[in-house]
Every structure is written in C-alpha cells, then in structure tokens.
PyMOL Python script that loads the backbone (N, CA, C, O; Angstrom):
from pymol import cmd

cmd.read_pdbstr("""\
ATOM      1  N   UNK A   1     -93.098   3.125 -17.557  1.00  0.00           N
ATOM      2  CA  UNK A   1     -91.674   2.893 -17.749  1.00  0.00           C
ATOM      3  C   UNK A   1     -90.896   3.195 -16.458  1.00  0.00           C
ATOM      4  O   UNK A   1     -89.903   2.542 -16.137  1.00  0.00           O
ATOM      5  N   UNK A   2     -91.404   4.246 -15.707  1.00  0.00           N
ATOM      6  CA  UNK A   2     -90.442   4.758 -14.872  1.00  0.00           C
ATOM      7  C   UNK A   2     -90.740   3.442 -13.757  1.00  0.00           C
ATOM      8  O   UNK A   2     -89.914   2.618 -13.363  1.00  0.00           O
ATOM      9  N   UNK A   3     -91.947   3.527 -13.460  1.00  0.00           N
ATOM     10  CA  UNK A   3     -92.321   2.248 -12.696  1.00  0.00           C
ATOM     11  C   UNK A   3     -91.692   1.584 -12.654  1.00  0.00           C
ATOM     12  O   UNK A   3     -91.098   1.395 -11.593  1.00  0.00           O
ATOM     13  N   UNK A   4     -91.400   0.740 -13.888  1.00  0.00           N
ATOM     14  CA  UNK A   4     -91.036  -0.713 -14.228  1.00  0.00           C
ATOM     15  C   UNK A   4     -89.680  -0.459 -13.695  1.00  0.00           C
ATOM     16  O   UNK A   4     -89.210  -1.285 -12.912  1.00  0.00           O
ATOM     17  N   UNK A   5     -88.886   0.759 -14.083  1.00  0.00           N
ATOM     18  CA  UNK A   5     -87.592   0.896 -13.493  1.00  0.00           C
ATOM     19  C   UNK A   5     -87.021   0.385 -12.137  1.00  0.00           C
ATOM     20  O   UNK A   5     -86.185  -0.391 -11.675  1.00  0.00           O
ATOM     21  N   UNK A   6     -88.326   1.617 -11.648  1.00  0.00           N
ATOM     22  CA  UNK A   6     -88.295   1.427 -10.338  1.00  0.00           C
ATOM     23  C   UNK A   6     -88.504   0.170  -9.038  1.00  0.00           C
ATOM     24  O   UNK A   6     -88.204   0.134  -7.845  1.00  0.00           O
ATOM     25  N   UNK A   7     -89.069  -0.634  -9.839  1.00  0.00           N
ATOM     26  CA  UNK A   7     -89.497  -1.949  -9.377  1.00  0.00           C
ATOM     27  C   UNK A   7     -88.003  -2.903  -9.207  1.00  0.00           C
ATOM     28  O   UNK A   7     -87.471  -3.430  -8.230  1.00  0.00           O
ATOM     29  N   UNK A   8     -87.660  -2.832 -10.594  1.00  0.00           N
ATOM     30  CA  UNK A   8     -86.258  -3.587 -10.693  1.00  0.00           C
ATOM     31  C   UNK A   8     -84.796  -2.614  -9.901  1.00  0.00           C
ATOM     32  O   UNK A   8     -83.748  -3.202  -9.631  1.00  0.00           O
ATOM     33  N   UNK A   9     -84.922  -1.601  -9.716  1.00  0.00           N
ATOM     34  CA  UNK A   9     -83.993  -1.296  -8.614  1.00  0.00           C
ATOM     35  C   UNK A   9     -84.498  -1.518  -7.431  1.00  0.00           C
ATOM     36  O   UNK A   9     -83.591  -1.670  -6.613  1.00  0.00           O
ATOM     37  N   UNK A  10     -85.624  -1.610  -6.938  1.00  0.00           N
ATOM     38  CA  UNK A  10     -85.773  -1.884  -5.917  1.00  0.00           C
ATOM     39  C   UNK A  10     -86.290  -3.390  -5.378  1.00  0.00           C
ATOM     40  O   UNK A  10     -87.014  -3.665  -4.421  1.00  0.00           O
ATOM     41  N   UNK A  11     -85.724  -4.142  -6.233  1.00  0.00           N
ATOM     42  CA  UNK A  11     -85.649  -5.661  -6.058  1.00  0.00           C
ATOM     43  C   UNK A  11     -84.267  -5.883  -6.285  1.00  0.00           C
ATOM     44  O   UNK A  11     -83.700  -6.599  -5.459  1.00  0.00           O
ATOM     45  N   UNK A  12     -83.623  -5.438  -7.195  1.00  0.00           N
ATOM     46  CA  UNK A  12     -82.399  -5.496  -7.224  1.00  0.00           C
ATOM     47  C   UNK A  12     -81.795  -5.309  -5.681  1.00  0.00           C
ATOM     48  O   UNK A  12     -81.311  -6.321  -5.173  1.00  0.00           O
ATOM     49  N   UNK A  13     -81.794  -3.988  -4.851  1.00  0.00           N
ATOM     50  CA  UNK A  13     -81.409  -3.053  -3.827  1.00  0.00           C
ATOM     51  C   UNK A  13     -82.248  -4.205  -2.519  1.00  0.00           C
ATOM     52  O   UNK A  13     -81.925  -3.798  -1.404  1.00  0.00           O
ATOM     53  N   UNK A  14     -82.829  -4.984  -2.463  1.00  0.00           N
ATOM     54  CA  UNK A  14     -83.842  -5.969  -1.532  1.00  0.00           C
ATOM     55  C   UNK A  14     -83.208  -7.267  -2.146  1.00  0.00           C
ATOM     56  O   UNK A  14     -82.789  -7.982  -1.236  1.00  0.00           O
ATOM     57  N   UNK A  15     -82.982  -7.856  -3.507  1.00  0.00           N
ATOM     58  CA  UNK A  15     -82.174  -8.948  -3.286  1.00  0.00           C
ATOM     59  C   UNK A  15     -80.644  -8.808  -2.697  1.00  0.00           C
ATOM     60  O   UNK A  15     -80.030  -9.822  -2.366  1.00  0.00           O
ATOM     61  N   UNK A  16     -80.123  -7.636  -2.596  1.00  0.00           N
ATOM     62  CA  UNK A  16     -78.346  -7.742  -1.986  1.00  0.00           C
ATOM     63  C   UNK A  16     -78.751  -7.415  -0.290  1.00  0.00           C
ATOM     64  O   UNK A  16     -77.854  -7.683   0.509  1.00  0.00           O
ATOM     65  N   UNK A  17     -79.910  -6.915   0.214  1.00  0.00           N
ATOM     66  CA  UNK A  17     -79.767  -7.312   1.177  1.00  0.00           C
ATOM     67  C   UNK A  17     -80.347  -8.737   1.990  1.00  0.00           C
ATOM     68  O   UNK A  17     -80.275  -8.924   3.205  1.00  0.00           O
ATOM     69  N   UNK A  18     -80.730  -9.345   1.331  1.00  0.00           N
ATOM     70  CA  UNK A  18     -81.049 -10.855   1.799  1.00  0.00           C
ATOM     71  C   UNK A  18     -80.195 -11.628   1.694  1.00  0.00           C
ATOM     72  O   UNK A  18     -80.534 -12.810   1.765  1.00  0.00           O
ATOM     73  N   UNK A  19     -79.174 -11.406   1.544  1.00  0.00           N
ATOM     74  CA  UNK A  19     -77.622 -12.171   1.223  1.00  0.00           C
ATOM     75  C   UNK A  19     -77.170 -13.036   2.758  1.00  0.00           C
ATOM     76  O   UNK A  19     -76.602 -12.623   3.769  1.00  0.00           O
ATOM     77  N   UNK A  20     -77.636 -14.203   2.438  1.00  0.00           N
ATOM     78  CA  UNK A  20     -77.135 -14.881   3.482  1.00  0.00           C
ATOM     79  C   UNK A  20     -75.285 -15.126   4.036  1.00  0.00           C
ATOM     80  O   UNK A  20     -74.588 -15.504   3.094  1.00  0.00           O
ATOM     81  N   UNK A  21     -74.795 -15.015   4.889  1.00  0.00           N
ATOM     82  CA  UNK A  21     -73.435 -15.218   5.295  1.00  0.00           C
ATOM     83  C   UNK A  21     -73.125 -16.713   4.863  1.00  0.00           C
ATOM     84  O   UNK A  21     -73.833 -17.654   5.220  1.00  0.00           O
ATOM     85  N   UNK A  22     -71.924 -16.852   4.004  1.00  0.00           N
ATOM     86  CA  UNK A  22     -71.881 -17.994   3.263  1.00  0.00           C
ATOM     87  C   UNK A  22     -70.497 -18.515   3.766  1.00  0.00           C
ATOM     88  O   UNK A  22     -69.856 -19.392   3.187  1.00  0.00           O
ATOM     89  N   UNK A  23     -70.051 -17.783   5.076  1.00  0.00           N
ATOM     90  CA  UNK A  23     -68.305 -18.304   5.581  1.00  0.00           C
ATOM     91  C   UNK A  23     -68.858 -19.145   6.614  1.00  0.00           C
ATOM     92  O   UNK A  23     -69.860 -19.106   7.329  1.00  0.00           O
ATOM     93  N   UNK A  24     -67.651 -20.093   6.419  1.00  0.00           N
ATOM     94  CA  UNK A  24     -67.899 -22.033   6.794  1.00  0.00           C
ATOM     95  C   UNK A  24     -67.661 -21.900   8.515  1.00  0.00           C
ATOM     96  O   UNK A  24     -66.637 -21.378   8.956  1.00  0.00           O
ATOM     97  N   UNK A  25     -68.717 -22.428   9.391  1.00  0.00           N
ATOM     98  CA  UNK A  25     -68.182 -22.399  10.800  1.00  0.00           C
ATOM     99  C   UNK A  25     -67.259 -23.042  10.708  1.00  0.00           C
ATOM    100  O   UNK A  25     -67.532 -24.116  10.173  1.00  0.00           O
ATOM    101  N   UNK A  26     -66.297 -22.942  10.956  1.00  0.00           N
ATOM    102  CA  UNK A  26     -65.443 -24.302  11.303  1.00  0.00           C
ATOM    103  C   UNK A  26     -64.790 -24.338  12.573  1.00  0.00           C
ATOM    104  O   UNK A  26     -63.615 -24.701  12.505  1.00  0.00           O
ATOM    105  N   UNK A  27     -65.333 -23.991  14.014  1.00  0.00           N
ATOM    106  CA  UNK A  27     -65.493 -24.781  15.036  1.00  0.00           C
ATOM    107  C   UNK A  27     -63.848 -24.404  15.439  1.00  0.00           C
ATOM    108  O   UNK A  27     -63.568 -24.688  16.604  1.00  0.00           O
ATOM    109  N   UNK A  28     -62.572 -23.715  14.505  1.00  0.00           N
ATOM    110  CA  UNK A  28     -61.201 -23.600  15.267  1.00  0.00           C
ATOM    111  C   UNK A  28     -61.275 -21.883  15.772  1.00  0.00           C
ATOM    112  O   UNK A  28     -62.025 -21.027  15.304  1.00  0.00           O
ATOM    113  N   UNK A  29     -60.329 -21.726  16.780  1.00  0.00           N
ATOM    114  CA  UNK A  29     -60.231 -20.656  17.240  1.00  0.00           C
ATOM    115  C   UNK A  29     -59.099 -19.768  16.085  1.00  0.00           C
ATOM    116  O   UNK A  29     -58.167 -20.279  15.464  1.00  0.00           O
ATOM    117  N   UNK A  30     -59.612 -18.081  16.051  1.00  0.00           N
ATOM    118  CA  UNK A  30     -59.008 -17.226  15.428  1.00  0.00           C
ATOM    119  C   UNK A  30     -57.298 -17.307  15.665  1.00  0.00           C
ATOM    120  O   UNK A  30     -56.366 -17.394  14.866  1.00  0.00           O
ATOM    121  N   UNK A  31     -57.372 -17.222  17.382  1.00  0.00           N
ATOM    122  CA  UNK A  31     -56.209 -17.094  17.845  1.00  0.00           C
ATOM    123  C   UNK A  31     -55.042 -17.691  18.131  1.00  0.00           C
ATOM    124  O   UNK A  31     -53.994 -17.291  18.637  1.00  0.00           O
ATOM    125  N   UNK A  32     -55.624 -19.299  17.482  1.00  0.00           N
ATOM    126  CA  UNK A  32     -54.658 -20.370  17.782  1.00  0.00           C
ATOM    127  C   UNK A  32     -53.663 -20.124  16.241  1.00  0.00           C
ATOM    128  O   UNK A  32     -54.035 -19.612  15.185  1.00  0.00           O
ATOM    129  N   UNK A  33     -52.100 -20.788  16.657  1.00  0.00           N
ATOM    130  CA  UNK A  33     -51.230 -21.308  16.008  1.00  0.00           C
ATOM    131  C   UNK A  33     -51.728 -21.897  14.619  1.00  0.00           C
ATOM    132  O   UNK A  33     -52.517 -22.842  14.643  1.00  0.00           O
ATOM    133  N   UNK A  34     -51.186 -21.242  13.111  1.00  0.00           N
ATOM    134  CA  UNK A  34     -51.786 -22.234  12.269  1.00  0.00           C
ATOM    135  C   UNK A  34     -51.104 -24.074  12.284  1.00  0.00           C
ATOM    136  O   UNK A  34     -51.516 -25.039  11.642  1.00  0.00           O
ATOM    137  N   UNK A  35     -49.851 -23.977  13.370  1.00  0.00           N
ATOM    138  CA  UNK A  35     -48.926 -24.871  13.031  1.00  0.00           C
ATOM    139  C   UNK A  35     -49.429 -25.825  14.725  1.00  0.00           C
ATOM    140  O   UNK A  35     -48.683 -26.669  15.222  1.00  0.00           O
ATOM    141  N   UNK A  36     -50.788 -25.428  15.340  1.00  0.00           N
ATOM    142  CA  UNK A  36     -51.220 -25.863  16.411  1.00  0.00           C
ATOM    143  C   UNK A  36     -52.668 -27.090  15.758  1.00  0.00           C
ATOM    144  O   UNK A  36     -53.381 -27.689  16.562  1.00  0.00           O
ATOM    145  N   UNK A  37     -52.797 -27.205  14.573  1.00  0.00           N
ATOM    146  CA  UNK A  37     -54.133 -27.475  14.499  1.00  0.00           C
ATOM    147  C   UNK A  37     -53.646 -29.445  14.907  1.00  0.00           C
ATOM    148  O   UNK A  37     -52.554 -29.990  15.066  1.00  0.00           O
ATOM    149  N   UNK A  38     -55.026 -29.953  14.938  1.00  0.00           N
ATOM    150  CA  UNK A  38     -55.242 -30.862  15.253  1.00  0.00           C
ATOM    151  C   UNK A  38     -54.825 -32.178  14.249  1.00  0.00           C
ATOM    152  O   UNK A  38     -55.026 -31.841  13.082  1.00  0.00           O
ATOM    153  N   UNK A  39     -54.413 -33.285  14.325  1.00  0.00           N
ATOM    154  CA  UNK A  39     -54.187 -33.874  13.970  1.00  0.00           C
ATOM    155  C   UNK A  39     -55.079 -34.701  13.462  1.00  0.00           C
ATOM    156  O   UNK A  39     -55.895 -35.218  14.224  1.00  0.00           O
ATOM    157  N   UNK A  40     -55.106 -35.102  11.521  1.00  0.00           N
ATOM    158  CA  UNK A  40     -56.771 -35.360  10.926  1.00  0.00           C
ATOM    159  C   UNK A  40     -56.086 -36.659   9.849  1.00  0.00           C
ATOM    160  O   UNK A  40     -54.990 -36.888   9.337  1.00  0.00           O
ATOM    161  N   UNK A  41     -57.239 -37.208   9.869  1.00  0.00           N
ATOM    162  CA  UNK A  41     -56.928 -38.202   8.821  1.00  0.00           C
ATOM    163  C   UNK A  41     -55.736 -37.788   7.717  1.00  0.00           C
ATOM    164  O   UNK A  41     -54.715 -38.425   7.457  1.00  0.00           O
ATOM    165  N   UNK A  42     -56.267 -36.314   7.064  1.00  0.00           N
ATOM    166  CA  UNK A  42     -55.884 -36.038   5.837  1.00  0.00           C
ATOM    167  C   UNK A  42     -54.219 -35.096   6.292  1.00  0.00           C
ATOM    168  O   UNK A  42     -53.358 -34.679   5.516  1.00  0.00           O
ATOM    169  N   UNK A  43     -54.244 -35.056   7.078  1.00  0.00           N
ATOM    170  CA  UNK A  43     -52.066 -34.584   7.221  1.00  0.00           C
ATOM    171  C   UNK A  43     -51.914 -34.796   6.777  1.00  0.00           C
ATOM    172  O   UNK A  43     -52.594 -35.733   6.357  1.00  0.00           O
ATOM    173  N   UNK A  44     -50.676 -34.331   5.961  1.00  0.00           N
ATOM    174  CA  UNK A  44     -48.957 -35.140   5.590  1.00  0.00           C
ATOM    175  C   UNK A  44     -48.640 -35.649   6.004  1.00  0.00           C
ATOM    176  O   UNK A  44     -48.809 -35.236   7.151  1.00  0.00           O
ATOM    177  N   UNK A  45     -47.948 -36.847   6.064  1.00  0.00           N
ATOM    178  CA  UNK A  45     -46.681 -37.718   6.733  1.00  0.00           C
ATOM    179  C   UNK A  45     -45.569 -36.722   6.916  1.00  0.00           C
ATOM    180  O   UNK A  45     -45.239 -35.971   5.999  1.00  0.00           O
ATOM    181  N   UNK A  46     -45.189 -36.716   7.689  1.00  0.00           N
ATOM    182  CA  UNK A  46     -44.259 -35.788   8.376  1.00  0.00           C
ATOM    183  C   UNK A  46     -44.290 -34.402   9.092  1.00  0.00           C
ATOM    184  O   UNK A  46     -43.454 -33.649   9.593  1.00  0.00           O
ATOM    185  N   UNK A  47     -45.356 -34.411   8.947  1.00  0.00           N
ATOM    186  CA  UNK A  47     -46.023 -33.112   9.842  1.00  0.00           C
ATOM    187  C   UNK A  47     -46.319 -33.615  11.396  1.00  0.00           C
ATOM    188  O   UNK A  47     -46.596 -34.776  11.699  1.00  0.00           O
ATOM    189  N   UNK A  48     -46.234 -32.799  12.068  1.00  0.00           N
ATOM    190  CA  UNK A  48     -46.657 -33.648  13.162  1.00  0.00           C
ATOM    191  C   UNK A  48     -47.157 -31.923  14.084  1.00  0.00           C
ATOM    192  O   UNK A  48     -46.589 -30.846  14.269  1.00  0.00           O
ATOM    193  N   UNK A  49     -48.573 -32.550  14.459  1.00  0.00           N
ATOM    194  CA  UNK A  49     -49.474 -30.963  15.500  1.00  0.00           C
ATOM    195  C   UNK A  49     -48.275 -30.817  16.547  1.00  0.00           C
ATOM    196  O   UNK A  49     -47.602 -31.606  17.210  1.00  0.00           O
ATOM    197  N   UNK A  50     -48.331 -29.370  16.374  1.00  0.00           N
ATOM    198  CA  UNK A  50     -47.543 -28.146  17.531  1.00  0.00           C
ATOM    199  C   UNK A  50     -46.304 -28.163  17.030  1.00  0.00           C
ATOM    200  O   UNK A  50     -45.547 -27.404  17.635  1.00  0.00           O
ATOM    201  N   UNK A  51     -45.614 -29.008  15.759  1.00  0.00           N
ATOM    202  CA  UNK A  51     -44.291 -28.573  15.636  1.00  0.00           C
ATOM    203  C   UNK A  51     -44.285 -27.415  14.732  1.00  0.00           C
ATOM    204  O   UNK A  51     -45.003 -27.617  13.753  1.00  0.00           O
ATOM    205  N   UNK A  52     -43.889 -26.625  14.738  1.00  0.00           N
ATOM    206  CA  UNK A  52     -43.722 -25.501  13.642  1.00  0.00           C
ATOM    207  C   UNK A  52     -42.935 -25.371  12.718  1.00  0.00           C
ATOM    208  O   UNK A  52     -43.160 -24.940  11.587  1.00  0.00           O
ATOM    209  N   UNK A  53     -41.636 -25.872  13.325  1.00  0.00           N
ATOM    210  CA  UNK A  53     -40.408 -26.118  12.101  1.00  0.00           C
ATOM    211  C   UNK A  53     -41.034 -27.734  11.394  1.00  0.00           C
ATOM    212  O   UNK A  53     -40.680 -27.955  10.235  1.00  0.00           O
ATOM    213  N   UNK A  54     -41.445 -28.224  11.712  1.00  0.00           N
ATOM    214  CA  UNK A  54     -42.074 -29.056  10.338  1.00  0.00           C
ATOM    215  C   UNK A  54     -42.926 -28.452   9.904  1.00  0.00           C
ATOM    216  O   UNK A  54     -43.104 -28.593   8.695  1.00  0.00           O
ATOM    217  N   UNK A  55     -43.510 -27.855  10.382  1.00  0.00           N
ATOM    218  CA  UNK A  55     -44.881 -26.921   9.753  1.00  0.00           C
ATOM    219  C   UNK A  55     -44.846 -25.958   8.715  1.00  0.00           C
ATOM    220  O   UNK A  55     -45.670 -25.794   7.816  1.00  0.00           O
ATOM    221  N   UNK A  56     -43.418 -25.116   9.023  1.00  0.00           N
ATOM    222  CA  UNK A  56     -42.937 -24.262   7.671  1.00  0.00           C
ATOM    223  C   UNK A  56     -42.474 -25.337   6.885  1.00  0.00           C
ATOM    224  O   UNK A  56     -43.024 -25.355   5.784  1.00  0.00           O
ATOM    225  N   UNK A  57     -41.591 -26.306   7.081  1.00  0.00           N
ATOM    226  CA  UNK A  57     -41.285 -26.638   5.932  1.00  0.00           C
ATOM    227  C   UNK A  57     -42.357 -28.010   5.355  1.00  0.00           C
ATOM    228  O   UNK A  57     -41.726 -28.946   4.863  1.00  0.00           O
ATOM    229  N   UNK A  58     -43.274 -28.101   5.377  1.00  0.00           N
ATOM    230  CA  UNK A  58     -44.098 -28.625   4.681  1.00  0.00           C
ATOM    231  C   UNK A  58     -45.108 -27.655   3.984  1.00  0.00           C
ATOM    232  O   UNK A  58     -45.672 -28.004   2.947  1.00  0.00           O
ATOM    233  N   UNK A  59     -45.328 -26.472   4.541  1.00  0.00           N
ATOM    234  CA  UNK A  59     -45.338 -25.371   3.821  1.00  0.00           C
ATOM    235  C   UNK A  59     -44.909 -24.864   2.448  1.00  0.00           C
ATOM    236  O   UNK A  59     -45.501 -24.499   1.432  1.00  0.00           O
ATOM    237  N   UNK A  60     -43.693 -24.984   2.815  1.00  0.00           N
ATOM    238  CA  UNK A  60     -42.489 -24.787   2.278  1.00  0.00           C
ATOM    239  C   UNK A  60     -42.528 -25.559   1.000  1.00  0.00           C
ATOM    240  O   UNK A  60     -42.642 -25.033  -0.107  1.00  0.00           O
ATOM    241  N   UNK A  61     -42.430 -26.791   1.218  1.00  0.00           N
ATOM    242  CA  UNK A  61     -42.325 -27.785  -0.098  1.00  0.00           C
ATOM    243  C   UNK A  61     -43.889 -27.849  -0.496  1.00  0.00           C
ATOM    244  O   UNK A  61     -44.040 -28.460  -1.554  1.00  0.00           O
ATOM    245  N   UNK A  62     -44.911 -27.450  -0.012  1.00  0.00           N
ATOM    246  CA  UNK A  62     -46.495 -27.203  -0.638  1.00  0.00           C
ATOM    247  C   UNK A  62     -46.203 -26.342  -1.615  1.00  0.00           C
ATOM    248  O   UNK A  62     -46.177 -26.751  -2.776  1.00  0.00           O
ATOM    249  N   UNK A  63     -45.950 -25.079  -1.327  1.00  0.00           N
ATOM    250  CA  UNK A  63     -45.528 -23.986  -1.875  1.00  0.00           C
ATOM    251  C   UNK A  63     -45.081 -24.174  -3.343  1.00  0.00           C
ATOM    252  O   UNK A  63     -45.610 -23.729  -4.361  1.00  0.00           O
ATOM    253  N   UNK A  64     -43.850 -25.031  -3.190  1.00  0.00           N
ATOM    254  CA  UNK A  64     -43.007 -25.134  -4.632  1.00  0.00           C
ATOM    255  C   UNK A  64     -43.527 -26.650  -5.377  1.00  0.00           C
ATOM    256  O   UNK A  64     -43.340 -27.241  -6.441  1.00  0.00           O
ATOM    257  N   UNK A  65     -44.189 -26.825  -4.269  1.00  0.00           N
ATOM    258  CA  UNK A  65     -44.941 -28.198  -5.559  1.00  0.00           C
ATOM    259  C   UNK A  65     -45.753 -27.574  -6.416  1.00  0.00           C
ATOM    260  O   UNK A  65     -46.015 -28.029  -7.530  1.00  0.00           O
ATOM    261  N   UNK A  66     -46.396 -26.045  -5.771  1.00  0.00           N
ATOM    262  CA  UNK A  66     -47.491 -25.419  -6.789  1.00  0.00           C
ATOM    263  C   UNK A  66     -46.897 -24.289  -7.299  1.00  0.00           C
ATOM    264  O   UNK A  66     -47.640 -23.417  -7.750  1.00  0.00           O
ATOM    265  N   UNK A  67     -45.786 -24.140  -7.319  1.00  0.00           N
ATOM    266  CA  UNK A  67     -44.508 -23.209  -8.427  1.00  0.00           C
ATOM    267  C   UNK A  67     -44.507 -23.461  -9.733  1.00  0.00           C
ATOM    268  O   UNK A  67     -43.825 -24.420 -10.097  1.00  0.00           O
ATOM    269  N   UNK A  68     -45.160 -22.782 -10.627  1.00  0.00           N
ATOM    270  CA  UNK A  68     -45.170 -22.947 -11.412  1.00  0.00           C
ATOM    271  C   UNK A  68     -43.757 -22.967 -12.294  1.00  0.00           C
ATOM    272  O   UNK A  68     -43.378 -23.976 -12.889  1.00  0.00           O
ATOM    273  N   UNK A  69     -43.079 -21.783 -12.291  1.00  0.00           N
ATOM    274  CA  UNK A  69     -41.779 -21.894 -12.795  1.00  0.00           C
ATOM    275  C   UNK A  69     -40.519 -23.215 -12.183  1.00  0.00           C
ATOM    276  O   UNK A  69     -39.511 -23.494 -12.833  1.00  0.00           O
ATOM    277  N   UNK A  70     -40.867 -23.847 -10.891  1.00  0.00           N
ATOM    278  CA  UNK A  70     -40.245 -24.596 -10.725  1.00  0.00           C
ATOM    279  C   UNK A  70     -40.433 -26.180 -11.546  1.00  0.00           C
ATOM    280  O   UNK A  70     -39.594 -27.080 -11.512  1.00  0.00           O
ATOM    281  N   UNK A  71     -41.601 -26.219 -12.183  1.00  0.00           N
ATOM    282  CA  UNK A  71     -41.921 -27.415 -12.879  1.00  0.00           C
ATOM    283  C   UNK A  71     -41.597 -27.093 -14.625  1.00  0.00           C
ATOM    284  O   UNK A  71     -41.583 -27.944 -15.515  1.00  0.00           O
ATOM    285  N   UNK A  72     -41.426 -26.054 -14.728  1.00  0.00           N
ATOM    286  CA  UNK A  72     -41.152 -25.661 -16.430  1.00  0.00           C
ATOM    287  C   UNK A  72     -40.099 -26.404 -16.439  1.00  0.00           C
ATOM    288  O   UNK A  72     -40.193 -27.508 -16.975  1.00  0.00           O
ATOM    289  N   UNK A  73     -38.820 -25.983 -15.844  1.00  0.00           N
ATOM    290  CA  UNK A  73     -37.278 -26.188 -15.840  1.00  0.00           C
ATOM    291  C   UNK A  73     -37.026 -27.569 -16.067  1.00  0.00           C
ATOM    292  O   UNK A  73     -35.869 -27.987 -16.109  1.00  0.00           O
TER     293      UNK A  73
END
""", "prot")
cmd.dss("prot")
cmd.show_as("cartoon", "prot")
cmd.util.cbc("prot")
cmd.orient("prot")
C-alpha cells in the first residue's frame, strides 16, 4: 500500500516537472508600443500603426462593444 502510494506521488511530482512551456513565440518585442504594432490583414479600418490616439480609441469602442451593461439598456 505504502508503495503504491508512493509510486503515484512520485509520478505525480515527475509529471509537473515535464511541463513543457506552452507561451506562443510571437516574434514582437516586449518593449515596443502596443499602439506601434505592425500593420496585418486583420486591423480595424481606422486604426492606422504608430498612431496612438486612434489606438485608444479603438480600444476604447472594443471595450464597450464587450460591455456588457452597455448592451442591456
């Protein structure tokens, strides 16, 4: 019994460390502007790379499209 215990904590304790890193390269720098990124098929219309004041406010109206209390009303 104690065995059997012991087996399954220590497969348990050996499967969490084989845990592969599962965060996505994605090839942009930490340090850049979120309102700097590159310009992709999938933008908004009216966004346009490096402006920032379009950048908050497309933000902005993202934001309250997924407001929930703003769609009850």
């Amino acid at each position: 019994m104690k065995r059997t215990l012991l087996m399954g904590l220590l497969m348990a304790t050996l499967a969490a460390c084989g845990e592969r890193d599962q965060s996505l390269a994605t090839g942009s720098k930490p340090d850049t502007k979120p309102w700097q990124a590159a310009q992709t098929p999938y933008t908004v219309k009216g966004w346009t790379a490096g402006d920032k004041t379009t950048w908050e406010a497309q933000m902005r109206t993202r934001s309250q499209t997924q407001n929930e209390y703003a769609k009850v009303e």
